[in-house]
Each structure stands twice: as C-alpha cells, then as structure tokens.
C-alpha positions as CSV (number, residue, x, y, z in Angstrom):
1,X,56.2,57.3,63.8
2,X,57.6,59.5,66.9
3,X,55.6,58.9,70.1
4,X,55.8,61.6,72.2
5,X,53.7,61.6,75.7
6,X,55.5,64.4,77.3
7,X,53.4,67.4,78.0
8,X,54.5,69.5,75.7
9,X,54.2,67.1,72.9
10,X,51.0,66.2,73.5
11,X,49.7,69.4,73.8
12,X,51.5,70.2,69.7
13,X,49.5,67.4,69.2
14,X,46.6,68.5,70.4
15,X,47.3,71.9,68.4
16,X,48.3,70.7,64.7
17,X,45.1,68.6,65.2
18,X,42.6,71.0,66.0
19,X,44.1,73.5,63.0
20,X,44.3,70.7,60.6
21,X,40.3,69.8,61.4
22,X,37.1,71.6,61.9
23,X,37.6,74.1,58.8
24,X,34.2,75.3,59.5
25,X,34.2,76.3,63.1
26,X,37.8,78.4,62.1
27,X,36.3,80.0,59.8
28,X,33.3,81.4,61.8
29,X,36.1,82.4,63.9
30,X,38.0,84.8,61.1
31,X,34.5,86.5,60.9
32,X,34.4,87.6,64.0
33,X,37.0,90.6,63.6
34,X,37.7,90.7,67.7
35,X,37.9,86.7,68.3
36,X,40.1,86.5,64.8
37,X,42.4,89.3,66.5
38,X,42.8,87.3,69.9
39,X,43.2,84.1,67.6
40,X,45.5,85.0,65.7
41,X,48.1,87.0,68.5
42,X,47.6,83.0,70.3
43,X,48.9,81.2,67.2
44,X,51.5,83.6,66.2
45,X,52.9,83.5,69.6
46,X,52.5,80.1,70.1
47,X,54.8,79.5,66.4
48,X,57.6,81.8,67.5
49,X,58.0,80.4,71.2
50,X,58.7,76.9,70.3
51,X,62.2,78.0,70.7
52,X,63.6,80.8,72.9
53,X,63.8,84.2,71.8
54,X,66.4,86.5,70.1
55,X,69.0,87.3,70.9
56,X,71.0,83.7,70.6
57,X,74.0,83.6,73.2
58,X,76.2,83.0,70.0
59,X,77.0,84.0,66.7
60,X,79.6,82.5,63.9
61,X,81.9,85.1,65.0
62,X,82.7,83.4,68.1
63,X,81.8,79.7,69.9
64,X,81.0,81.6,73.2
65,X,78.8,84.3,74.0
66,X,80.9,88.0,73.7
67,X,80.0,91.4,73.6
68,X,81.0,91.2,69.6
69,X,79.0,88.0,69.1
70,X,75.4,90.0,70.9
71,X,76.1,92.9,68.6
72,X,78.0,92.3,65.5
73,X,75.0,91.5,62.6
74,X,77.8,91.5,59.9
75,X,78.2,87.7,61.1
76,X,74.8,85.0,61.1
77,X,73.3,83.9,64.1
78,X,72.9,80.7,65.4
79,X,70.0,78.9,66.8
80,X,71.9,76.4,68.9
81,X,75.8,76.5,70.2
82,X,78.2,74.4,68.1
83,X,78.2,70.5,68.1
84,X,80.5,68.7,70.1
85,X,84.1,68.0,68.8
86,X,84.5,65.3,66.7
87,X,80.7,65.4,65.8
88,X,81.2,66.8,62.2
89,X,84.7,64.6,61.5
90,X,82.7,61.4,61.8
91,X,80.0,62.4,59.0
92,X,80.4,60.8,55.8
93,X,82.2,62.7,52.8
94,X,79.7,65.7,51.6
95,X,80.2,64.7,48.1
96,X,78.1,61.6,48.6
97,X,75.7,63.2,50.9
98,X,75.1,65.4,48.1
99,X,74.6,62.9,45.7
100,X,71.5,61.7,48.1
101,X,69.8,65.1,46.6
102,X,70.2,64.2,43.0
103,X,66.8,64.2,41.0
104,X,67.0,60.6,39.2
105,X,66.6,61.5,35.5
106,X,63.4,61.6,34.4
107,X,62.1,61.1,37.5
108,X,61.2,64.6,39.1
109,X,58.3,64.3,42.2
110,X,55.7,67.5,41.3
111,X,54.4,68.9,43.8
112,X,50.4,68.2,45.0
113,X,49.6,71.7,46.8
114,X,52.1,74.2,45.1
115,X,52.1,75.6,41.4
116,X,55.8,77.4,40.0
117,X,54.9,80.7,41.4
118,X,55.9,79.0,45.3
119,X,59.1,78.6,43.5
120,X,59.6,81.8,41.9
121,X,58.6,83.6,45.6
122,X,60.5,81.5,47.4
123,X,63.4,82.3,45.6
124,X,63.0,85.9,45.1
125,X,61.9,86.5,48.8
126,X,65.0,85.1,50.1
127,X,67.7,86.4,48.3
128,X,67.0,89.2,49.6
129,X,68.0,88.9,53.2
130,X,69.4,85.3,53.4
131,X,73.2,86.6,51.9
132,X,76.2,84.5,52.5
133,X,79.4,86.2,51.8
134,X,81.3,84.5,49.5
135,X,84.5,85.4,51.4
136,X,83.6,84.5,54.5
137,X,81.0,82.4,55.4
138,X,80.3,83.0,58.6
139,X,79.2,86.3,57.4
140,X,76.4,87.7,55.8
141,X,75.7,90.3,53.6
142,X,72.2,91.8,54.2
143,X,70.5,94.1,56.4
144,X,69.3,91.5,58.6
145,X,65.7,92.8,57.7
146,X,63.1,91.9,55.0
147,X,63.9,95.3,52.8
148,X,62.8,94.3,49.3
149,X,66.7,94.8,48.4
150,X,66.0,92.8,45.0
151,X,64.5,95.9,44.1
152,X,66.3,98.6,45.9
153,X,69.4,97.4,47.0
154,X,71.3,96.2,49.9
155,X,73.2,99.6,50.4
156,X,72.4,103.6,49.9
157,X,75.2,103.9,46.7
158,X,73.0,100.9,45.2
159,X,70.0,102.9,45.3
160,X,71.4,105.8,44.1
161,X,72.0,104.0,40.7
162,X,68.4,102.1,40.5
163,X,66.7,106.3,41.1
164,X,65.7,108.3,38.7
165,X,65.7,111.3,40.7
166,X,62.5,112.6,39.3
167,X,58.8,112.0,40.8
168,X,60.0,109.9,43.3
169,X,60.9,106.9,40.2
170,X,63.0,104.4,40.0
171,X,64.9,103.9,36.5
172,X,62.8,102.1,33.8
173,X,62.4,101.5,30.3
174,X,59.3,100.9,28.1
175,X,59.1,98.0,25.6
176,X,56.4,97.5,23.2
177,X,53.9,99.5,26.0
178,X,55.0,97.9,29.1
179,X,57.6,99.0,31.6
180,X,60.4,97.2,32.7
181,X,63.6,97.8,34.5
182,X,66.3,99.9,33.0
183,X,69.4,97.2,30.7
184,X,72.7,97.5,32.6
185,X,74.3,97.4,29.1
186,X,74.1,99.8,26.5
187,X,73.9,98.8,22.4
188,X,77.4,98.6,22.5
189,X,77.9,95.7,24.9
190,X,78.9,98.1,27.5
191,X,78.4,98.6,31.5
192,X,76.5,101.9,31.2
193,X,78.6,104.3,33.7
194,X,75.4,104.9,35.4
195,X,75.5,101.6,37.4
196,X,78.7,101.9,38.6
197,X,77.9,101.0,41.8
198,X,75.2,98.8,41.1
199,X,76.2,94.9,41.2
200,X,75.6,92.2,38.7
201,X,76.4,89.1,38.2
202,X,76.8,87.5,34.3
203,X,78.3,83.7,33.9
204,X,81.5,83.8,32.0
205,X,79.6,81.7,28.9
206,X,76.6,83.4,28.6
207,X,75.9,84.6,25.2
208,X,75.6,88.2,24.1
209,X,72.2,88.7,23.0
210,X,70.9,87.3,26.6
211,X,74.0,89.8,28.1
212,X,72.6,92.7,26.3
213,X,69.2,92.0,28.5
214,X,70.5,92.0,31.7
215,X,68.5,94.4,34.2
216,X,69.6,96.6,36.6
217,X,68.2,95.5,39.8
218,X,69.1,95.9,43.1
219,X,71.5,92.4,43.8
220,X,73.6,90.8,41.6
221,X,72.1,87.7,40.6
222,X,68.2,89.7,40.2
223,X,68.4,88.0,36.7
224,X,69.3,84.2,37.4
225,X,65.9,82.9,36.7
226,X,62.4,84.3,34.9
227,X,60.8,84.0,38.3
228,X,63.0,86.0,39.8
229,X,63.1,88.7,37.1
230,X,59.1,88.5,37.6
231,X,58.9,90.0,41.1
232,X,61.1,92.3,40.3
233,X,59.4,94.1,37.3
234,X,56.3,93.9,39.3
235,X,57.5,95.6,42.5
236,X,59.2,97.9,40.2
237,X,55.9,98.5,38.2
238,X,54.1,99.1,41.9
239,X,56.7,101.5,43.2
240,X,56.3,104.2,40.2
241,X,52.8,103.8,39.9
242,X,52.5,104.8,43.7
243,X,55.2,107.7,42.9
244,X,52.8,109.1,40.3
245,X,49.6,108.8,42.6
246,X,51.2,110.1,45.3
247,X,53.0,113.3,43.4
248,X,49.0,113.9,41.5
249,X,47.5,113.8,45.4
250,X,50.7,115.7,47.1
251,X,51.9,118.6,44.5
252,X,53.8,119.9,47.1
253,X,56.0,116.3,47.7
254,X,59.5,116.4,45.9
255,X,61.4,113.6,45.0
256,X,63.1,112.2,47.8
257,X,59.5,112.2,49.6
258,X,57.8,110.4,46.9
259,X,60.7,107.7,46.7
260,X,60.8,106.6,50.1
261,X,56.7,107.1,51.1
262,X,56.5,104.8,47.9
263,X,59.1,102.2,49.5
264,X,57.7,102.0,52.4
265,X,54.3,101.3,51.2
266,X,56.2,98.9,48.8
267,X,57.9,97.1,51.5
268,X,55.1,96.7,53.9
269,X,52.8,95.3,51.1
270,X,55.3,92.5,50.9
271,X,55.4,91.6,54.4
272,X,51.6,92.0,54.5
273,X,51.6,89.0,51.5
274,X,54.2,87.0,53.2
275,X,51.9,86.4,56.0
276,X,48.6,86.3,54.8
277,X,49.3,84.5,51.3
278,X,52.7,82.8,51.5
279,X,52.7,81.6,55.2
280,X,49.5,80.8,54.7
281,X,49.8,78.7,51.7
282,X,52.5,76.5,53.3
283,X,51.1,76.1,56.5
284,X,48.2,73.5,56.4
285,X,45.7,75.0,58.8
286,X,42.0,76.1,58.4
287,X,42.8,79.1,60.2
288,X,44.2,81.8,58.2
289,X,47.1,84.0,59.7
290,X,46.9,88.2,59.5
291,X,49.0,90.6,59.3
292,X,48.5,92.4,62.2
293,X,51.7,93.6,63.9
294,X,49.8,95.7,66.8
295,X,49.2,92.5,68.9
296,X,52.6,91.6,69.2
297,X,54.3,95.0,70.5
298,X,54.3,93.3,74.0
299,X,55.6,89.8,73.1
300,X,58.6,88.3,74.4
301,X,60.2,87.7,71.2
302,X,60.0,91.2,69.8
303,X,63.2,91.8,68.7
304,X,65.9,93.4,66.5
305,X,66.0,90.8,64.0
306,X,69.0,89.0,63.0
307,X,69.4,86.4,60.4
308,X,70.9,82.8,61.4
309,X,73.3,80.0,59.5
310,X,70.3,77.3,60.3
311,X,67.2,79.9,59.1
312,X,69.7,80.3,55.8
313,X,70.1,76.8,55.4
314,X,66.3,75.1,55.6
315,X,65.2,77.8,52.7
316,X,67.3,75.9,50.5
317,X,64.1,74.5,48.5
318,X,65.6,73.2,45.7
319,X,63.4,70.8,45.3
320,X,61.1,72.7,44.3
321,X,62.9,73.5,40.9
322,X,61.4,71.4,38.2
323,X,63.1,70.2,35.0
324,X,61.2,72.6,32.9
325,X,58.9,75.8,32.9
326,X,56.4,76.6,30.9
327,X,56.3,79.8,29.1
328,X,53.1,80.3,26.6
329,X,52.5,76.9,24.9
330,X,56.4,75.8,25.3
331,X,57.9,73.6,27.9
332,X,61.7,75.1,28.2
333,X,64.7,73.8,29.8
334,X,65.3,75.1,33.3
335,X,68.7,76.0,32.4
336,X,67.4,77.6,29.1
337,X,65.6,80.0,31.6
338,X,68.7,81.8,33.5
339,X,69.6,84.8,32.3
340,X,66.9,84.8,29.8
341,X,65.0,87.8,30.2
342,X,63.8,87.7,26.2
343,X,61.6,85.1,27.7
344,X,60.0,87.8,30.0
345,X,59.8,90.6,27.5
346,X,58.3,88.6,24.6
347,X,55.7,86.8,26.7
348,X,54.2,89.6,28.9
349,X,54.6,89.8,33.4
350,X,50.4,89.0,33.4
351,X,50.9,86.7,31.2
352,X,54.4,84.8,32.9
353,X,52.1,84.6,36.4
354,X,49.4,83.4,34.8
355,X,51.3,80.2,33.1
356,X,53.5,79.9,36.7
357,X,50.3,79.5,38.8
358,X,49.1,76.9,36.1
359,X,51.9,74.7,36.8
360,X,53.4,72.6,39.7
361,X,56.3,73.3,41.1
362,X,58.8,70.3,42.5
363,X,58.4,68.7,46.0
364,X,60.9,69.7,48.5
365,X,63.4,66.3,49.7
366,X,65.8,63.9,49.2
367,X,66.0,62.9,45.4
368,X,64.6,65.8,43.7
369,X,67.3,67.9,42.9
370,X,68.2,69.5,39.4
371,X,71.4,68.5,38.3
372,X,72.4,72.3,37.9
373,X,71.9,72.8,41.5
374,X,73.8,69.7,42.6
375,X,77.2,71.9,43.2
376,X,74.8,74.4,45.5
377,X,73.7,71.3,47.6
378,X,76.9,70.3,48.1
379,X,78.2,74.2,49.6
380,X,75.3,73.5,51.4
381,X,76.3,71.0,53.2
382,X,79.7,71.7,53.4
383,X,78.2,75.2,54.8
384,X,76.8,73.2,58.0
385,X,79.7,71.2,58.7
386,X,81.8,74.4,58.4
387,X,79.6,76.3,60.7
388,X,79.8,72.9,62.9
389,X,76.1,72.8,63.5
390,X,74.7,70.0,65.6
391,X,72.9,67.0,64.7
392,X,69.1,67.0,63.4
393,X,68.3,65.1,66.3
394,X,69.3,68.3,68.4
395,X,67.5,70.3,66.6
396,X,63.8,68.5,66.8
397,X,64.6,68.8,70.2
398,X,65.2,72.5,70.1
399,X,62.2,72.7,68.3
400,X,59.8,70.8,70.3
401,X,60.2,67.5,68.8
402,X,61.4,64.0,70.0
403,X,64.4,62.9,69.0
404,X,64.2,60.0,66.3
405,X,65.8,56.6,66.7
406,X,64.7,54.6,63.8
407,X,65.2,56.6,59.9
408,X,61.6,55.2,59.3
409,X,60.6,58.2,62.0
410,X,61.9,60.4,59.6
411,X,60.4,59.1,56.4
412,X,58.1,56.2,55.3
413,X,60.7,56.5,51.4
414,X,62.2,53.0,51.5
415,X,64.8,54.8,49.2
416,X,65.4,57.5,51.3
417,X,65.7,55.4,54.4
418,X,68.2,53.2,52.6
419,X,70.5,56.4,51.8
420,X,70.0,57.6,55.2
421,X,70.9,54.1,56.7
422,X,74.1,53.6,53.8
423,X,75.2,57.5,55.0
424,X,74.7,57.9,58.0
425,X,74.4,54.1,59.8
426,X,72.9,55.5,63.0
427,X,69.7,58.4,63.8
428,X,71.9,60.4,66.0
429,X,74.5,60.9,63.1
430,X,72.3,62.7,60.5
431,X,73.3,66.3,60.0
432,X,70.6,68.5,60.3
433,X,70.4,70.2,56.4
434,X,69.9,66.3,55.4
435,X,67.3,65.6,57.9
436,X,65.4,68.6,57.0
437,X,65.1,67.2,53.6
438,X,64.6,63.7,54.4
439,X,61.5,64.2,56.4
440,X,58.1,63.5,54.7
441,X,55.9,66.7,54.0
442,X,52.9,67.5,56.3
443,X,49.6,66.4,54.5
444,X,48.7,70.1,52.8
445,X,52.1,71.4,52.6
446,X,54.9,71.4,50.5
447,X,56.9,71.8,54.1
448,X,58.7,68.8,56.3
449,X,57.6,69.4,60.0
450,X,60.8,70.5,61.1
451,X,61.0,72.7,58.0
452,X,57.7,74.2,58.8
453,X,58.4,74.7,62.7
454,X,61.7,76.3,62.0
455,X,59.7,78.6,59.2
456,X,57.5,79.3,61.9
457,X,59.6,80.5,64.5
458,X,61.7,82.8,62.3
459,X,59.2,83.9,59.3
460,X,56.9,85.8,62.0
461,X,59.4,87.2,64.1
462,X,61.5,88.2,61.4
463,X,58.7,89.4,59.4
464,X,56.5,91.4,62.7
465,X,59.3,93.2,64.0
466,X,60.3,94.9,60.9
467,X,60.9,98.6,61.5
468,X,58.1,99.9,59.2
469,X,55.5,97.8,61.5
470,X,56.2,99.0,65.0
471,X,54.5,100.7,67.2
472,X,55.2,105.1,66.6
473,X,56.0,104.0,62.6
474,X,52.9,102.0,61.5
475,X,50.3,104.3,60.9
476,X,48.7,106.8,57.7
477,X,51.7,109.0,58.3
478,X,54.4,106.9,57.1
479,X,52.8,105.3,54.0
480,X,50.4,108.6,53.2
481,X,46.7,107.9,52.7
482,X,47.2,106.6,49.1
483,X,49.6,104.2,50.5
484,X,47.9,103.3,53.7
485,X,44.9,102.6,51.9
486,X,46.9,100.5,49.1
487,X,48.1,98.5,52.2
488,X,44.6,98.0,53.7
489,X,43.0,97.0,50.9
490,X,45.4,94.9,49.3
C-alpha cells in the first residue's frame, strides 16, 4: 500500500478515517440542523478543492491556454495539460489493453453494496451531459449542465417535438392505464412527421416489432437499455403530474408557464437526488451529504460549469453491467434487453424498480466487462490516447495521491497485477482510463479511490453551480409553491 507522510496526505488520511468511523457521533451531527449545515459546506468544499478550480488553462481545442480554449464549451475540458511527447506512442496496442476489461465467461464479480438500479442511474444520469461527438472527438455535444436532456432534449427544436402544447404536457400515451412516452413510429412502420426534429437511434438489425416500440425521448439512444427507458417514463410521469397540479392551483398559468415551472422543479429534484441519494450511496462515509446550494455561493470553485475528456472517461462503469437482468420471475440476456421496451410495458415502471433494487449490479474493474461492451472499452481507450492525456500516476498526483511504484499499490488482484505488469511493464506507464479501473474499490463503495476523488471534485461542482440553484433563482418563485414544496419534501 501507498505510504504517504506528506502533510497533505496525512491529513486525507486523517479525513477518510474519521468519515469511515464513529457512525454514531455523525449522525448526532446531521440532527443538529446548524452544525449539519457547517458540516456539510466543510466536506463539500474540502471534495471539490482537491484539485484547482474551473476554469482549466486548456481545452481539446488547443494544447495551450487561448482565448478560444477559456471560452469555447463546444470542445471538453481538460483537467491536466497534455502528456509529454512520445508518452502515448510507447503504450501497448489498445486492442490488448482492452482485452484486460473482458468479463471471463461465466465469471462476472457482483457487486457487494450496489443493486441494478446504480446501473440503470448511472447510465441514464450521464448520458445526459457526458456527449462525445461522434465527428469529432474533442467535442462534445451537451449543454455542459446537468439539464435532464434524456427527457427534454439537448436543444429548443427537440423540445418542441417531445411538447404537447397543452397544460404545460409533454407528449404521452396511455397503455393498459399507465402512461408512457409517446412511439416515434406510427402502425405503419413509419417516423411520425411529428418528431422530425427529434433524434433516435435504431441498430440496423433490430427487429420490427421492438422498432414499432421505440419512444420518443429527448436523445437518441433514450431506448438502449430497460433502465434507461425507466428514468425516463418516470421523469416524464413527474413532469405532467406537476403540469396538472400546477394548472388546478394557478387557472390563470398557460402553457408555456406550466412547462417550464414544471422543468424546473423536475430538474432540480434530480440534482437534489444526485447528492443526497446517489453521491451518498457511493461514497462510504457516516456522514450524509445535503443538497444545500446556499453555503457555497461564496466558494472558490463556483463556476460556469464545463464538462472534461477525463470526468467523461472515469463514468465509463461498465462493470457494472451484469450478464443478465431480471424482469418478473425471468433472468434475460443483457443484450435481449436493448431496445426492448415490451419488457417495460408488460412488466409495469413500480414493478421494473422494484425487481432492479432486488438485484446486484456488477463491480466496477479490470475483468468484468460484457462482451457487448468490449468495442466501447476499446474507443475508450483509444479516446485517451487521442486526447493524449497523461499517465495515471499524474493524475493521483493531481488528485492528492502519491504516485505508485509497485502495481500491487494499485491492486491486491494477482490477475490484474499480472495484466498490468504483461501491459504496461513499469507503474509510470499505465494510462490513466486503465488505472482507474485497476484500482481496488474502497471498503463500502462500488468506487476505486481515484474514481471516487475525481467523482468528488466534479459531481458537486457540476451539480451546485447549476443555474436553477444560484443565488437570485433558487427560491418559491421559480418552482411555484407546489413545486417548491415537491422539492422540500422530496
């Protein structure tokens, strides 16, 4: 293990080991509304300071700092500036790096502290601001904000398509008493001319009776994967039922009111439960994080958020995709699941959360990969070499970290210190998307320690400084007392 006596080490020592111990005294704490506040703003800041603050000197536009590269969001960030030439030539061929993430047949790891519905989120979540272009990848396609596009869109013209343009709704269609998003093809097989402008993706093979299911959603692959499809029906479910209690408390509202007073309730709710329920779960402390964006008007690090190659990359949790889901008393092929919204519709939303929080998920490393997503582990990598990103080494030290300089400081796997030694043959050499997966979880989390740090420092800044929290915009007016309360008392 890394033994690290300088100052700042011991004192994340000192840290990780208080929050990791004395459950009881933290939770004295968190009844004390005052002490939980000052708490809390101490640990938040202390997460997103491990590393300096936005904005980064450089972007993927350019390898020095410019006036494009401090202002341009169409291109990712980057955390640190690119790796010294000839760094990224010496690494060994991606194709075998990638093979290092291939789950061994019939040998999946499950996960000890995480059920499917970590897996589902995770996924969802992310999508919806972590967008490569496709054309470019030093771009990205987002809005460099958590927006809930899944469910609205990236831009105004997809919007438009998902509205109903009555009462403040978004498009939906009943089935057998429940609501669900709108099909983007009609009986005919069709694009219905309606969602013109709204994206989807289909694969090439997929057979018609799952292609006549499709949703419209607000990004083109919203119906990859059951979880996925999920969040989406609930969040749409949410949105109109706030339209209609908003339009029975405010008569006098019209439509465009009631559609975006209902999204912003709709998107603040989800960055309320991305701190308080998913940071929370895969952080292993006593103490519980709040959503409480009023401490942090004054910090350092508040501001205009902006998504980066290396935040992109460590949320590739593959891992956590497990060889089968269960749906009602079946076990069914992960592939069999994409695309598959029949699975959705026959088995009920209550009913789909219930059996994904019965479940494990997959643990997140080295060896646990679903062959389907061997071909995205390899862009992966081939994404980090492209964007020449430094070593993993360089990036525990950005992070607070010692470097390592034996593999069995990054795991205690025999097997996955022999594939590091046969890849990589020195510490200094390992690429940081293979280190991130290489290291051993904390105890209590489904999360490496690098993975988690790196969480850290982007999930609350990139979460806190959303427009909808800041100072003249969070408040009653902007959500309306239904939604305000709906917020509070969620």
């Amino acid at each position: 293990m890394n033994r690290d006596t300088s100052r700042d080490g011991l004192r994340n020592k000192a840290e990780y080991y208080a929050l990791t111990h004395f459950g009881q005294l933290w939770r004295l704490a968190q009844r004390v509304p005052a002490l939980e506040r000052i708490v809390n703003r101490a640990l938040v800041n202390s997460a997103v300071l491990k590393t300096r603050t936005r904005p980064h000197p450089t972007s993927l536009k350019f390898e020095y700092t410019s006036w494009c590269s401090l202002t341009d969001r169409t291109f990712s960030g980057r955390h640190l500036p690119p790796a010294q030439a000839g760094y990224t030539s010496s690494l060994p061929p991606a194709s075998e790096v990638a093979q290092a993430f291939l789950r061994p047949a019939g040998q999946q790891r499950l996960s000890s502290t995480s059920t499917l519905l970590l897996s589902h989120f995770a996924q969802w979540f992310t999508d919806g601001f972590l967008r490569t272009d496709r054309n470019d990848f030093r771009k990205n396609t987002s809005n460099n904000e958590i927006d809930l596009s899944p469910v609205y869109g990236v831009t105004p013209s997809i919007t438009e398509g998902l509205r109903a343009f009555t009462g403040g709704l978004l498009k939906s269609q009943m089935i057998d008493g429940s609501e669900f998003p709108p099909f983007y093809f009609d009986d005919n097989g069709q694009a219905k001319p309606e969602f013109a402008g709204v994206p989807l993706f289909v694969p090439p093979d997929l057979p018609e009776e799952r292609r006549k299911r499709l949703f419209a959603s607000g990004v083109e692959r919203a119906n990859v994967q059951i979880g996925f499809v999920m969040f989406n029906v609930l969040c749409l479910r949410e949105h109109n039922r706030l339209c209609r209690a908003f339009q029975a408390a405010h008569p006098g509202w019209d439509d465009e009111r009631l559609f975006q007073t209902a999204r912003n309730t709709m998107i603040a709710m989800v960055l309320k439960l991305v701190i308080e329920e998913y940071i929370n779960h895969i952080a292993p402390y006593h103490f519980k994080f709040k959503a409480q964006p009023r401490s942090f008007y004054q910090s350092s690090w508040y501001r205009t958020n902006w998504m980066t190659v290396e935040f992109n990359l460590l949320y590739r949790w593959h891992g956590l995709v497990t060889d089968t889901v269960h749906v009602g008393d079946a076990d069914i092929d992960v592939v069999d699941t994409l695309f598959n919204n029949q699975l959705l519709i026959e088995r009920g939303l209550g009913a789909s959360f219930d059996d994904a929080s019965r479940h494990p998920c997959g643990r997140i490393g080295l060896r646990n990969t679903h062959h389907s997503l061997l071909r995205t582990e390899l862009a992966s990598i081939e994404h980090g070499r492209r964007a020449n990103l430094q070593p993993y080494n360089a990036y525990r030290a950005y992070c607070g970290y010692p470097p390592v300089t034996r593999f069995e400081q990054i795991t205690g796997d025999q097997e996955r210190q022999r594939l590091l030694k046969e890849l990589y043959k020195e510490p200094d050499r390992v690429e940081l998307y293979t280190g991130l997966f290489a290291e051993d979880p904390r105890s209590g989390s489904p999360l490496s320690p690098l993975i988690g740090r790196m969480v850290g420092i982007d999930a609350f800044s990139q979460a806190l400084t959303n427009p909808l929290l800041s100072e003249h915009v969070f408040h009653e007016g902007t959500f309306g007392k239904i939604g305000w309360d709906t917020l509070c008392n969620t």
